[in-house]
Structure formats: structure tokens, C-alpha cells
OpenMM code with the backbone's topology and positions (N, CA, C; nanometers):
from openmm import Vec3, app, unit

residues = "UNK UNK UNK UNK UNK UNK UNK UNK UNK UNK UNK UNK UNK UNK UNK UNK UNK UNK UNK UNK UNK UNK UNK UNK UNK UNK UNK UNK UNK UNK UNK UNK UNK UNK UNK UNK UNK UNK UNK UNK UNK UNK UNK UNK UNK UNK UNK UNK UNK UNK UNK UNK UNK UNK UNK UNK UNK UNK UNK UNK UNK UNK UNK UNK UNK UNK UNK UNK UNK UNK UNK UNK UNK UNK UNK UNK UNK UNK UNK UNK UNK UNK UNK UNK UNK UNK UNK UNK UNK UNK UNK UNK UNK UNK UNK UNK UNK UNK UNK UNK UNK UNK UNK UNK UNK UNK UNK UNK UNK UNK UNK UNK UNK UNK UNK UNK UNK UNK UNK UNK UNK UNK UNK UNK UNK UNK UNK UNK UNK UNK UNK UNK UNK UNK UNK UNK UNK UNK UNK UNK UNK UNK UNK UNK UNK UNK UNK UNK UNK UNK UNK UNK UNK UNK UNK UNK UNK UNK UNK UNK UNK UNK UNK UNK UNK UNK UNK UNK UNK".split()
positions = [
    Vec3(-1.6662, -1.0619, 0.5026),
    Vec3(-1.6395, -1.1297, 0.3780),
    Vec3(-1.7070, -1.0588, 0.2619),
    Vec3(-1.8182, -0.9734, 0.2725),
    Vec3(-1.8667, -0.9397, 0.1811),
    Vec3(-1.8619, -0.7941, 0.1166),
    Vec3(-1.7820, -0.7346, 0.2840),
    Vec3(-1.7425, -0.6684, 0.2579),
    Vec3(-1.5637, -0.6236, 0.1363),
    Vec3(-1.5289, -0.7379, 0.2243),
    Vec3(-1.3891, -0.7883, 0.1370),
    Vec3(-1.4446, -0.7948, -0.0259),
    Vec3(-1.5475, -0.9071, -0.0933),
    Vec3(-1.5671, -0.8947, -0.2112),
    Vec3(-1.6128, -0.8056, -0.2899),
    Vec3(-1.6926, -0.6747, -0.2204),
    Vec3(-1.7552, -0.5548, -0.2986),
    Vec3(-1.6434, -0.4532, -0.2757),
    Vec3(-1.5085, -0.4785, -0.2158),
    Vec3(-1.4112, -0.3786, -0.2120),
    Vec3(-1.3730, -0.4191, -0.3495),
    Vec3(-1.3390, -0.5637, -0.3582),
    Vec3(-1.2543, -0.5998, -0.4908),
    Vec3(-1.3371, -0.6163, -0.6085),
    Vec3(-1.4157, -0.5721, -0.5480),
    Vec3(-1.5526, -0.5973, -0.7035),
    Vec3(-1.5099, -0.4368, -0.7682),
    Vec3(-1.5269, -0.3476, -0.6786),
    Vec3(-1.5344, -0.1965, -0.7465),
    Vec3(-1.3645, -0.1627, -0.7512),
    Vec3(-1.2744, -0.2188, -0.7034),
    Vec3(-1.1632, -0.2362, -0.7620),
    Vec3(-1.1144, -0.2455, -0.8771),
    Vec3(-1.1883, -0.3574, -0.9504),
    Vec3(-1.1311, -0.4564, -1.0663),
    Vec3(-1.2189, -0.3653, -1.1595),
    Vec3(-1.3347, -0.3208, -1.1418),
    Vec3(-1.4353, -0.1841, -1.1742),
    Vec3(-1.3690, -0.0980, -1.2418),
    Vec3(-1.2956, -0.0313, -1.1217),
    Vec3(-1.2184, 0.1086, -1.1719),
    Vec3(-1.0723, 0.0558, -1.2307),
    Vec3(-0.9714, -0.0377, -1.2078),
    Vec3(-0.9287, -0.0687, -1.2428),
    Vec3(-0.9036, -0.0670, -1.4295),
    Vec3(-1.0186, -0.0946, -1.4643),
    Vec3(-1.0311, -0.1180, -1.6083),
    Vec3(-0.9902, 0.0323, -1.6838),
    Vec3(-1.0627, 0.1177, -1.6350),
    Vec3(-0.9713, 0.2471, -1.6858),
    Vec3(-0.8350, 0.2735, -1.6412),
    Vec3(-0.8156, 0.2366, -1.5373),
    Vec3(-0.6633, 0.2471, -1.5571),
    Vec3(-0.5714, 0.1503, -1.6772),
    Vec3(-0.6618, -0.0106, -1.6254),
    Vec3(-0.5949, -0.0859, -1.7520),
    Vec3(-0.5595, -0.0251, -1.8881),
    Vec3(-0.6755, 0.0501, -1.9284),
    Vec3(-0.7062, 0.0783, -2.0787),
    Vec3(-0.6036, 0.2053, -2.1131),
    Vec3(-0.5449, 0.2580, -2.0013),
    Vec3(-0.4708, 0.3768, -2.0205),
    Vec3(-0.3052, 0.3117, -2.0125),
    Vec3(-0.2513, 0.3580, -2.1527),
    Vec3(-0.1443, 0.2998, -2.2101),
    Vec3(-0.0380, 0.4550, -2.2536),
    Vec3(-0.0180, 0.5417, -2.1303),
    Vec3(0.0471, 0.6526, -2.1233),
    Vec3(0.1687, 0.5931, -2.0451),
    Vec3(0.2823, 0.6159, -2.1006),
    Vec3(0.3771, 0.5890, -2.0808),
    Vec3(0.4762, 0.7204, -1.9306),
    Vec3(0.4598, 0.6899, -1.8322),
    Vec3(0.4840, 0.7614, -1.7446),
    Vec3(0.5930, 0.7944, -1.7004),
    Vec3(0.6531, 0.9129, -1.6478),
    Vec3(0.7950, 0.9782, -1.6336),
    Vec3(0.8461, 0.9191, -1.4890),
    Vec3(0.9342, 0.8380, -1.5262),
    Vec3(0.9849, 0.7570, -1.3902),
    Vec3(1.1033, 0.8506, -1.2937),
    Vec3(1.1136, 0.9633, -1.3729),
    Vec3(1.2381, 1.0699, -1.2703),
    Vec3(1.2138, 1.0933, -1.1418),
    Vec3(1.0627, 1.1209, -1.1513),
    Vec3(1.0548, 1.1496, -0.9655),
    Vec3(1.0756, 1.0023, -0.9037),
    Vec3(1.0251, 0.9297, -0.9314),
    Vec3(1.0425, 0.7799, -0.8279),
    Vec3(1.2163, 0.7723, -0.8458),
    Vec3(1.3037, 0.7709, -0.9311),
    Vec3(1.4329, 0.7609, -0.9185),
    Vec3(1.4691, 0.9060, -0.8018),
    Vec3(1.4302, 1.0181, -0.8399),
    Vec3(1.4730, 1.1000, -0.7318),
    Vec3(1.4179, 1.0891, -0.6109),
    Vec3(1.3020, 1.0459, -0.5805),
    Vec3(1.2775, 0.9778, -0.4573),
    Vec3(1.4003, 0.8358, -0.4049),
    Vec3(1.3949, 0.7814, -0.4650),
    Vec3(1.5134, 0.6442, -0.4079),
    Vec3(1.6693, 0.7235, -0.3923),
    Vec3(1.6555, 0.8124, -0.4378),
    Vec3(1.8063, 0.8931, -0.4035),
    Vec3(1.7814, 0.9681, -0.3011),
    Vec3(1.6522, 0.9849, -0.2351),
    Vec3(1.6390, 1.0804, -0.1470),
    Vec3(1.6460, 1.0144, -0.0209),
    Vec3(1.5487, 0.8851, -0.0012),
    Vec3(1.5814, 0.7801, 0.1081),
    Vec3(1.7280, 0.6920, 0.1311),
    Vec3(1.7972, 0.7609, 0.0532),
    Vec3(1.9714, 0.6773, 0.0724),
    Vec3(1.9914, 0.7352, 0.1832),
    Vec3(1.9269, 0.8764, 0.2000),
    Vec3(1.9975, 0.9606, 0.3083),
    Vec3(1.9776, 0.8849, 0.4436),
    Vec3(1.8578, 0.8601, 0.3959),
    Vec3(1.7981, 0.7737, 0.5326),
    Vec3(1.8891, 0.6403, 0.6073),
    Vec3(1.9482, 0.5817, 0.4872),
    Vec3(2.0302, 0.4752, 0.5495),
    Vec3(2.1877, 0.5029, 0.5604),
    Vec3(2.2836, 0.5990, 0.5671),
    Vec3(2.3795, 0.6772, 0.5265),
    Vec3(2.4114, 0.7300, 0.5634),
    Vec3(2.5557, 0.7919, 0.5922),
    Vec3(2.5963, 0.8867, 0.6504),
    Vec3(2.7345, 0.9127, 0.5707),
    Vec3(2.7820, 1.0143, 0.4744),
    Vec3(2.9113, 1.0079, 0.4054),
    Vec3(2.9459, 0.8260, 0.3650),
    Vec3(2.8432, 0.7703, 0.2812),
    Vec3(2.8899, 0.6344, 0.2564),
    Vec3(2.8555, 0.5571, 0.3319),
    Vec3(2.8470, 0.5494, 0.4711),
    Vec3(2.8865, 0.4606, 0.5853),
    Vec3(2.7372, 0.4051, 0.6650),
    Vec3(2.7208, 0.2873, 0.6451),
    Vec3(2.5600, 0.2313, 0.6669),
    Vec3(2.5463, 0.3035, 0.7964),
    Vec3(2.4278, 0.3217, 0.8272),
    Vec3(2.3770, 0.3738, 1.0057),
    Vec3(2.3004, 0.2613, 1.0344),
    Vec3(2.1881, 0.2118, 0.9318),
    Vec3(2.0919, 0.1202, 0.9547),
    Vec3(2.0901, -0.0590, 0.8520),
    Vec3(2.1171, -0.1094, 0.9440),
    Vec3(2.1829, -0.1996, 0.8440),
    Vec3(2.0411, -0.2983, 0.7707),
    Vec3(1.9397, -0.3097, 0.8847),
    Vec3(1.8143, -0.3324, 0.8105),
    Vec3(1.7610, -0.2727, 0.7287),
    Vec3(1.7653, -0.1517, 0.7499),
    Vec3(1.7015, -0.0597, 0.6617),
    Vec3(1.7720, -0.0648, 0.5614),
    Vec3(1.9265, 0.0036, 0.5201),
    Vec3(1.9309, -0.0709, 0.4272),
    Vec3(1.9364, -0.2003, 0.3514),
    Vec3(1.8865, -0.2850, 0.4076),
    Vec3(1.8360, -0.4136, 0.3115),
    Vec3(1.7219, -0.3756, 0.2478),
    Vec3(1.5951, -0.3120, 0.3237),
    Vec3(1.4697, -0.2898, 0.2366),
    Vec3(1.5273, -0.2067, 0.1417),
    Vec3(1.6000, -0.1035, 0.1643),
    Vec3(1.6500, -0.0372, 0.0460),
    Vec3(1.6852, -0.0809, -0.1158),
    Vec3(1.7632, -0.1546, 0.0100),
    Vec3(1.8300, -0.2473, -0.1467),
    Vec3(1.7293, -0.3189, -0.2161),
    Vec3(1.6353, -0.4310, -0.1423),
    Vec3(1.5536, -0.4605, -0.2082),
    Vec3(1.3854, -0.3851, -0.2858),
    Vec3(1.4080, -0.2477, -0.2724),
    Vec3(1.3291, -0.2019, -0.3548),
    Vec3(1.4201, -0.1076, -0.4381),
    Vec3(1.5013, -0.0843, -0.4476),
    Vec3(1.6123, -0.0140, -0.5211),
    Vec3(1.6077, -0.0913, -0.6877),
    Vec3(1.5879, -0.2569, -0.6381),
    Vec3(1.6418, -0.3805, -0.7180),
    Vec3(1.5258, -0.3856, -0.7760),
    Vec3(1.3813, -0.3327, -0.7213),
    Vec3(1.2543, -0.3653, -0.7731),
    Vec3(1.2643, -0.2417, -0.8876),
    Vec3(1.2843, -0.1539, -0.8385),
    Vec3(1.2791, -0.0473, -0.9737),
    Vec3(1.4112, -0.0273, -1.0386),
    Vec3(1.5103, -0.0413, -1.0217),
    Vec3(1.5447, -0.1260, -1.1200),
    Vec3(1.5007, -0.1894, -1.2353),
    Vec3(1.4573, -0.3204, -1.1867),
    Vec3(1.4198, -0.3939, -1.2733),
    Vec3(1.2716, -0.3550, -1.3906),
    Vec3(1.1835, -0.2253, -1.3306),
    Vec3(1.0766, -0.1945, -1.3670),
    Vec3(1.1301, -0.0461, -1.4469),
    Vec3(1.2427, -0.0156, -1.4416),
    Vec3(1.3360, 0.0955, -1.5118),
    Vec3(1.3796, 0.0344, -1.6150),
    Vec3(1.4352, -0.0803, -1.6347),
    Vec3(1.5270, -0.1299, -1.7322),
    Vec3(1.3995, -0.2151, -1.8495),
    Vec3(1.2534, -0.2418, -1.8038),
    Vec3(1.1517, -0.3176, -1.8738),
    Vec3(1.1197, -0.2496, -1.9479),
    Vec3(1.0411, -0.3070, -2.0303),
    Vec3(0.9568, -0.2364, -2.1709),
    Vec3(0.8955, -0.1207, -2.1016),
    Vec3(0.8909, -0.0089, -2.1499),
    Vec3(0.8371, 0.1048, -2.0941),
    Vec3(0.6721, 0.1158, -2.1278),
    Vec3(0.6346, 0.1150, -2.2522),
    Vec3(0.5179, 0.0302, -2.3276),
    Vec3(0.4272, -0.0097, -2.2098),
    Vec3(0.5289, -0.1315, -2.1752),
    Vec3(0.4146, -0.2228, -2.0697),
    Vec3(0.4215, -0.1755, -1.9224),
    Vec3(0.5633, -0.1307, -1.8811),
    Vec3(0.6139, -0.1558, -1.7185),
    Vec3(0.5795, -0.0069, -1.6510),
    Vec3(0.5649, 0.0928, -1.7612),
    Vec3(0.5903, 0.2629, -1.6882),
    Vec3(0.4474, 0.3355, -1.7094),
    Vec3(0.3427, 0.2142, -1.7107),
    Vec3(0.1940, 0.2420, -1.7661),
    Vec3(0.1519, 0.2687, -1.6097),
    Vec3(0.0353, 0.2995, -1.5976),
    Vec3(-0.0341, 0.3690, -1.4585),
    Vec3(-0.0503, 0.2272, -1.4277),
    Vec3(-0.1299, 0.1059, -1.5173),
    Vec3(-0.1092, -0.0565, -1.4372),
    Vec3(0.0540, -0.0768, -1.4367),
    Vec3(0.1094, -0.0813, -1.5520),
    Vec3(0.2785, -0.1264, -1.4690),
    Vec3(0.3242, -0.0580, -1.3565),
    Vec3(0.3092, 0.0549, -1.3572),
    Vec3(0.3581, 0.1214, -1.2137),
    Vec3(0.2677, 0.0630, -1.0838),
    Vec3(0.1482, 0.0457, -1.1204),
    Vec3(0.0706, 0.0133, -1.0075),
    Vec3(0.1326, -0.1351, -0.9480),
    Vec3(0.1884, -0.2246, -1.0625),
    Vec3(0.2289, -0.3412, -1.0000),
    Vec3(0.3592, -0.2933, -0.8884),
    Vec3(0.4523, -0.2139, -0.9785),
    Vec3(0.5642, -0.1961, -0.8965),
    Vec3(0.5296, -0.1659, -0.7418),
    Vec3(0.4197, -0.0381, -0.7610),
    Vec3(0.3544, 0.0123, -0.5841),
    Vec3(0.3430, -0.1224, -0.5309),
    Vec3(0.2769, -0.2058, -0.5835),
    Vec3(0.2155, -0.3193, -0.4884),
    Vec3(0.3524, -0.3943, -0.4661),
    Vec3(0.4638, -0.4332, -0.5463),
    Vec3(0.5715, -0.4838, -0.5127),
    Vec3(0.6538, -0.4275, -0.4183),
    Vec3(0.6438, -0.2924, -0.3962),
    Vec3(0.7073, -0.2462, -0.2812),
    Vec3(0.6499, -0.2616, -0.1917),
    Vec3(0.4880, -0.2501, -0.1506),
    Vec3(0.4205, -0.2890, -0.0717),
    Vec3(0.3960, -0.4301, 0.0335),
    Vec3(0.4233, -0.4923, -0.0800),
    Vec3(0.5084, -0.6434, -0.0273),
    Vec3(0.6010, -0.6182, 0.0681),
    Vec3(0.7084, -0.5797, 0.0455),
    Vec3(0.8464, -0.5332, 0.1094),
    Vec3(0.8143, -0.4362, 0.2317),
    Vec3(0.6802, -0.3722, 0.1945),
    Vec3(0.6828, -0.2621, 0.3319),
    Vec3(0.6116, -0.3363, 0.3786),
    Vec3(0.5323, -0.4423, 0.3728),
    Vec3(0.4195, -0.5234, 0.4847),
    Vec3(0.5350, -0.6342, 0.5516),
    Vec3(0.6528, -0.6304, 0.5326),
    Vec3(0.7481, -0.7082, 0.5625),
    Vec3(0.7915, -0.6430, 0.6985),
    Vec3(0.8029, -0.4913, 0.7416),
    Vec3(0.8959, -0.4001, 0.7960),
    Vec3(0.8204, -0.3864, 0.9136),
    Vec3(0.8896, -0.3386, 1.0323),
    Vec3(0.8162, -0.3254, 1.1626),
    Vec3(0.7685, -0.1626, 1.1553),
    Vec3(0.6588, -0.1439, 1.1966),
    Vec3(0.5854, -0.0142, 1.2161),
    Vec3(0.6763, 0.0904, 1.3153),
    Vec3(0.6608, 0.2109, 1.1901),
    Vec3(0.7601, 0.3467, 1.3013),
    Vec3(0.9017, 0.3248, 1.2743),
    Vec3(0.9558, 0.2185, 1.2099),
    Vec3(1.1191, 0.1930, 1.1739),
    Vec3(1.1527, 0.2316, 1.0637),
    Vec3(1.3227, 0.2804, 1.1228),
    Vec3(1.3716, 0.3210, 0.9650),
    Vec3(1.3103, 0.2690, 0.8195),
    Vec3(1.3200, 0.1039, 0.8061),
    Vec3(1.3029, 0.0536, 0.7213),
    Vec3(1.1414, 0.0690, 0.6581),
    Vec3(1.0507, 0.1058, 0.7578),
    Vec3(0.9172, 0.1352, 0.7482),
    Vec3(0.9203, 0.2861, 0.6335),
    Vec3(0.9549, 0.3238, 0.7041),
    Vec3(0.9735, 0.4897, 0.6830),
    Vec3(0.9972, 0.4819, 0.4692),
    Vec3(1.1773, 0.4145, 0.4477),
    Vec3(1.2113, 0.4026, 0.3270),
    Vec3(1.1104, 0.3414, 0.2328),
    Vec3(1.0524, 0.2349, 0.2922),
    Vec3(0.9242, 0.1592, 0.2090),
    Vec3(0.8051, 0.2394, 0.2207),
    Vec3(0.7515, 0.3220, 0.3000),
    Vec3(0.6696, 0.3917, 0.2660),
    Vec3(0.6812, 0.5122, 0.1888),
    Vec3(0.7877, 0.5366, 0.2059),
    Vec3(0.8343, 0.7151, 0.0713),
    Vec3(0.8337, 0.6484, -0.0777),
    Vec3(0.8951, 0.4946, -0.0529),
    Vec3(0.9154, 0.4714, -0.1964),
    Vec3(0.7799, 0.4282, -0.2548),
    Vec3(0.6937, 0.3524, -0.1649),
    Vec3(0.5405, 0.3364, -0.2067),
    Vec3(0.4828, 0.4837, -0.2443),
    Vec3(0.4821, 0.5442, -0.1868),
    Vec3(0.4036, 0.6813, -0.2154),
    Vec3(0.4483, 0.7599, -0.3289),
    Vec3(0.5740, 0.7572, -0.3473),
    Vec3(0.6876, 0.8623, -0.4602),
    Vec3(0.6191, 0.7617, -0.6007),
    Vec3(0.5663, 0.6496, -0.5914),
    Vec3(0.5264, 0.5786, -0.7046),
    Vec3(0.3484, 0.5566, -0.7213),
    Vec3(0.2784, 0.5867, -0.6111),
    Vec3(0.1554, 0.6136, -0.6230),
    Vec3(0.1304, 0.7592, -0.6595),
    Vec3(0.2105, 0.8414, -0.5913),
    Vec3(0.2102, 0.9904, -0.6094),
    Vec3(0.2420, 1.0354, -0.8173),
    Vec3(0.3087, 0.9721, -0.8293),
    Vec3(0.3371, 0.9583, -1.0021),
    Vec3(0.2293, 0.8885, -1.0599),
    Vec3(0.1539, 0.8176, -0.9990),
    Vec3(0.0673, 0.7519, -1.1192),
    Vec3(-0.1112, 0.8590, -1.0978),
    Vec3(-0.1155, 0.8966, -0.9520),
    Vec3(-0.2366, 0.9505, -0.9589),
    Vec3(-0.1912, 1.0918, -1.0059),
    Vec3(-0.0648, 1.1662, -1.0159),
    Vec3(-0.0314, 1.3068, -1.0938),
    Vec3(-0.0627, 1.2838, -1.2584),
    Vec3(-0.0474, 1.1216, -1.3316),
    Vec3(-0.1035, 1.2049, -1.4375),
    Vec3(-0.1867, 1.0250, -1.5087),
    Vec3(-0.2990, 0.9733, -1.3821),
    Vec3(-0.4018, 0.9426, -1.4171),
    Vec3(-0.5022, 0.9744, -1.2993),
    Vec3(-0.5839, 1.0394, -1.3354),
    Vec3(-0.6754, 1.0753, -1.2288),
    Vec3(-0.7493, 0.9770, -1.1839),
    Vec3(-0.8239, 0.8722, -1.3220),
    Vec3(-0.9250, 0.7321, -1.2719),
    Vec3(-0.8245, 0.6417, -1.1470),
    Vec3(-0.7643, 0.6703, -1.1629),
    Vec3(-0.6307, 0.5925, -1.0757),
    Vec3(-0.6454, 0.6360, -0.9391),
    Vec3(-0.5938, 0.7629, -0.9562),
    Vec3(-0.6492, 0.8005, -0.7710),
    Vec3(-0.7967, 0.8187, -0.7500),
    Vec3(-0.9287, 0.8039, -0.8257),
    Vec3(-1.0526, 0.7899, -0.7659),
    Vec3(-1.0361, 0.6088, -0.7242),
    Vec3(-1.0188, 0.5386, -0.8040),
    Vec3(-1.0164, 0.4315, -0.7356),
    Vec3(-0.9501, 0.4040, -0.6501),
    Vec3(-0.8639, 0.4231, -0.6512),
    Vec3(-0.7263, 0.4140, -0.5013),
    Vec3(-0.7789, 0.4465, -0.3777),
    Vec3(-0.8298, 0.5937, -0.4402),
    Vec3(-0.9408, 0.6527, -0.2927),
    Vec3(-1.0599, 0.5762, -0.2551),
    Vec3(-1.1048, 0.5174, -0.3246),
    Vec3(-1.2409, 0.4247, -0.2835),
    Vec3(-1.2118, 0.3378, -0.2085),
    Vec3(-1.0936, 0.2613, -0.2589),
    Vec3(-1.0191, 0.1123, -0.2110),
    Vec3(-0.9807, 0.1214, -0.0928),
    Vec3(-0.9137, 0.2396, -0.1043),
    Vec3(-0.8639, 0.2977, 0.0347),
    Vec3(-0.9312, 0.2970, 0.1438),
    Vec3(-1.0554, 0.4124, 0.1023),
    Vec3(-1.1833, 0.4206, 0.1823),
    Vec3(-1.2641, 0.2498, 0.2565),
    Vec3(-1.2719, 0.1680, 0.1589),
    Vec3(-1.3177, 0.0513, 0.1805),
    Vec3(-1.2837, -0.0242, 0.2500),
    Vec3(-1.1112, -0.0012, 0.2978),
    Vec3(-1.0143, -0.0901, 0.3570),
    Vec3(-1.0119, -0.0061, 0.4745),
    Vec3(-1.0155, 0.1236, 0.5113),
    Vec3(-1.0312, 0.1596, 0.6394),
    Vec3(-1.1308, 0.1237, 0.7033),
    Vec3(-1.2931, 0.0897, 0.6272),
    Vec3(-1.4268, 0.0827, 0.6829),
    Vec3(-1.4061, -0.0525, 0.7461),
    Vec3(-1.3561, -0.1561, 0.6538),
    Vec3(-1.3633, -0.2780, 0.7406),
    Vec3(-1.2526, -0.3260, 0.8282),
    Vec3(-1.1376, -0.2545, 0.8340),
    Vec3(-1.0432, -0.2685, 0.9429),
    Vec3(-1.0744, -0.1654, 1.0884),
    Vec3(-1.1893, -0.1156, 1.0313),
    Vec3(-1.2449, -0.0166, 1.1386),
    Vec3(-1.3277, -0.1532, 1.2199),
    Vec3(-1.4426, -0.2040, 1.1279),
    Vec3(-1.5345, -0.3406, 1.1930),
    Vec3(-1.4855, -0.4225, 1.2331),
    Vec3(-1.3743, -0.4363, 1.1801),
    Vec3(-1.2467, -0.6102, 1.2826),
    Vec3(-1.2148, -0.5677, 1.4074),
    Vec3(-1.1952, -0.4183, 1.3911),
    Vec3(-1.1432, -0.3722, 1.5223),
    Vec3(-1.2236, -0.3782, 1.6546),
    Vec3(-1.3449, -0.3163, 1.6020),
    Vec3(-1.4896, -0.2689, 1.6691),
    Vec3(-1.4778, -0.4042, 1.6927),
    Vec3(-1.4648, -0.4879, 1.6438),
    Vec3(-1.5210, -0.6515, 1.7003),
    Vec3(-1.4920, -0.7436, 1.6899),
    Vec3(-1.3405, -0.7045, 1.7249),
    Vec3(-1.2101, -0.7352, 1.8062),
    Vec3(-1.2368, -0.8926, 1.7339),
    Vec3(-1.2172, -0.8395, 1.5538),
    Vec3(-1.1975, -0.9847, 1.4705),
    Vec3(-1.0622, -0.9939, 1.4323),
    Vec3(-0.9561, -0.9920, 1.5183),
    Vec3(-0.8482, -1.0053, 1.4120),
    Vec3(-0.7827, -1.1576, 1.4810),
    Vec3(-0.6686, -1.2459, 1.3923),
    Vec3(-0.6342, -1.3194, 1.4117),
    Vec3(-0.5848, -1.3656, 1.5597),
    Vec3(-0.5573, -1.2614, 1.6046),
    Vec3(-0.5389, -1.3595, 1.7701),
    Vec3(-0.6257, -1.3209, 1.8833),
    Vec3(-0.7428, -1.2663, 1.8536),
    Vec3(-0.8548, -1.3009, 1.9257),
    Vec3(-0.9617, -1.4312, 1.8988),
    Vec3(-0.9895, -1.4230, 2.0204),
    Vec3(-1.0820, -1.6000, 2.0650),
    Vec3(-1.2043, -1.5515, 2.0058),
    Vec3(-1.2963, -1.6081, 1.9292),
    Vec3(-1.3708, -1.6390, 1.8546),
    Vec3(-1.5235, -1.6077, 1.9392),
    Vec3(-1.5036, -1.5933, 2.0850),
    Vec3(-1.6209, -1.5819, 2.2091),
    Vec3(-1.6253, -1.3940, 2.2024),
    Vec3(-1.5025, -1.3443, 2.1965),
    Vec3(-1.4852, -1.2064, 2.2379),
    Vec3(-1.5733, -1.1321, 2.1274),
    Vec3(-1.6052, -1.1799, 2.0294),
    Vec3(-1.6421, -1.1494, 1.8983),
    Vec3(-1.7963, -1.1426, 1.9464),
    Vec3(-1.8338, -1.2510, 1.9947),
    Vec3(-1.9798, -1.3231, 1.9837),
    Vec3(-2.0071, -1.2361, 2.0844),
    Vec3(-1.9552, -1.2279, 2.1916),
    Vec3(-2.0195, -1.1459, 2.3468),
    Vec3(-2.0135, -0.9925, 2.2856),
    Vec3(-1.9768, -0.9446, 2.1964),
    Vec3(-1.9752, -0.8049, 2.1634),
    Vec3(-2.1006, -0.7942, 2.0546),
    Vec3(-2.1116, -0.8696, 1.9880),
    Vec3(-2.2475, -0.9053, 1.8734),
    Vec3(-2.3639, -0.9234, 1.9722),
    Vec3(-2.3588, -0.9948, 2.0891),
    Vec3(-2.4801, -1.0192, 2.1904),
    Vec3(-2.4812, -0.8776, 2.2183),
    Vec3(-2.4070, -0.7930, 2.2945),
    Vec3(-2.4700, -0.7063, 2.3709),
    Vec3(-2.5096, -0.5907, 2.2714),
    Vec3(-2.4751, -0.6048, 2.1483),
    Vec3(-2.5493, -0.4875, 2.0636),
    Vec3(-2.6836, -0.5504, 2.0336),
    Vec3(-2.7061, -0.6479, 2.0920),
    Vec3(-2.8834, -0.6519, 2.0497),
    Vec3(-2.9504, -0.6647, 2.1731),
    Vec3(-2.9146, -0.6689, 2.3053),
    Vec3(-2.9728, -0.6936, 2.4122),
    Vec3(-3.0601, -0.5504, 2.4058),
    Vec3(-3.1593, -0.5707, 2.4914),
    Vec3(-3.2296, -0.4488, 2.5328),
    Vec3(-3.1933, -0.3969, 2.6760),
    Vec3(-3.2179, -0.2766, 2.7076),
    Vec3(-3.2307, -0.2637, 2.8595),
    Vec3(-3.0606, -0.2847, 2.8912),
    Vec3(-2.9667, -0.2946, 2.8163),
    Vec3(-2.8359, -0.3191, 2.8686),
    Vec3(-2.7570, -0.2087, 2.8572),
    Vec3(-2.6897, -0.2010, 2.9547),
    Vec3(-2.5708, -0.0553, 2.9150),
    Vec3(-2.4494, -0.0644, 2.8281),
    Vec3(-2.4239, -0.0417, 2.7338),
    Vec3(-2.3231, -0.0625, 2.6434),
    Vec3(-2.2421, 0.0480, 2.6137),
    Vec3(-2.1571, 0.0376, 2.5589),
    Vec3(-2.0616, 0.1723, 2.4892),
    Vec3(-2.1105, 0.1788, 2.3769),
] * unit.nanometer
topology = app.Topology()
chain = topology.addChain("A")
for resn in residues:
    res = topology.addResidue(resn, chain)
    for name in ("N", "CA", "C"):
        topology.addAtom(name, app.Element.getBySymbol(name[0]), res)
């Protein structure tokens, strides 16, 4: 938990320079990225993946809608950052290793990849956040905290790192 709040503490931190940066950003590569993952669902016109293209569609519709907005507000390193996180939504939706995985992750990246090319405070924080979110999904793991483990498996792994004289991994 506390770890969770000093991730989002130095988040909202670095964040603020990105807030304050009101550079209006070139949305061509993220459109030529979404033309590039059509291939992915496609063949001469003709769907291959019919899930996949749904995520398609529904992040197609997200930028879109973040193409057609005030540029001012929507094509800023924070407006773009919302869009990343709105696709991100959509890719935490998708099964791991699947087509549809695949399209939501090019289109997440083709739009993080544009905002840390021309704000740098953007990708130091990203990288921290990043960093922060591997450290403690590393400790849930180590100790086997995630939602459908029993609450004992946790505790018997916390005991034997303090026993003495015990053989452990």
C-alpha cells in the first residue's frame, strides 16, 4: 500500500511538468500507426480476426475522437497521455499474446512513443512509474499477494523469512 502511494505521489510529481507543457503535438505517426495495425486485422478488405477487429475499432474511435478535439487541449503531452491511458483501458480488456493484444499494444506505444519523442519530463516519469510498478508486482509475486491466493500462503512465506536455522529459497 505504501508502496502503491509513493508510486502515485512521484507520479502526480513529475506529472506537473508535463501538465505545464502546452506544445501542441504532431498526431501523423499515431494515425500512421492505426493504418499499420489494419494489416493486422485484414486481408484485401476481408476481416481474419473478428475480435481483434473490435479492439480496433474501438481505439480507431478513441483517436478519432482525440483527432477531431481542440488540439490546444487534446494533442498536449497531458492530452495525449489521457488518450495512452484510454487505450490502455481497451488493452487491459484483451487476452495476453492475442491478436487483439498485439493491436492495443502498438497503438499504446505509437502514442507514448510520440509524447516521450518530443517531451522528455514525460518519459523520465513514465520510466520511474514504470520502474515502480515492476518493483511491486515483483513483491505480490514474491508473496504470492495477488487476488486469488488464500491470505495463509502469504503469511507462511513472511514466517519463514524470519525464522532462523531454516532452509529457505
Amino acid at each position: 500500500s505504501n508502496l502503491y502511494k509513493k508510486r502515485s505521489a512521484e507520479y502526480q510529481a513529475g506529472m506537473q511538468g508535463v501538465k505545464a507543457d502546452k506544445t501542441v503535438l504532431d498526431f501523423n505517426p499515431i494515425d500512421d500507426a492505426m493504418n499499420n495495425v489494419s494489416q493486422i486485422v485484414t486481408y484485401k478488405g476481408k476481416v481474419l480476426r473478428r475480435s481483434a477487429a473490435e479492439v480496433q475499432k474501438q481505439i480507431s474511435g478513441l483517436i478519432d475522437e482525440w483527432r477531431t478535439a481542440d488540439p490546444k487541449e487534446f494533442h498536449t503531452p497531458e492530452g495525449l497521455d489521457a488518450l495512452k491511458q484510454a487505450i490502455g483501458d481497451v488493452r487491459d480488456n484483451t487476452a495476453p499474446r492475442s491478436a487483439s493484444r498485439v493491436i492495443a499494444d502498438q497503438m499504446y506505444n505509437a502514442v507514448k512513443d510520440q509524447i516521450t519523442a518530443q517531451a522528455p519530463v514525460y518519459a523520465k516519469t513514465m520510466g520511474q512509474y514504470s520502474e515502480a510498478t515492476r518493483l511491486v508486482k515483483e513483491i505480490e509475486r514474491a508473496l504470492s499477494l495477488g487476488e486469488k491466493t488464500a491470505a495463509d500462503t502469504a503469511m507462511r512465506k513472511l514466517q519463514s523469512l524470519t525464522r532462523n536455522n531454516v532452509q529457505t529459497n
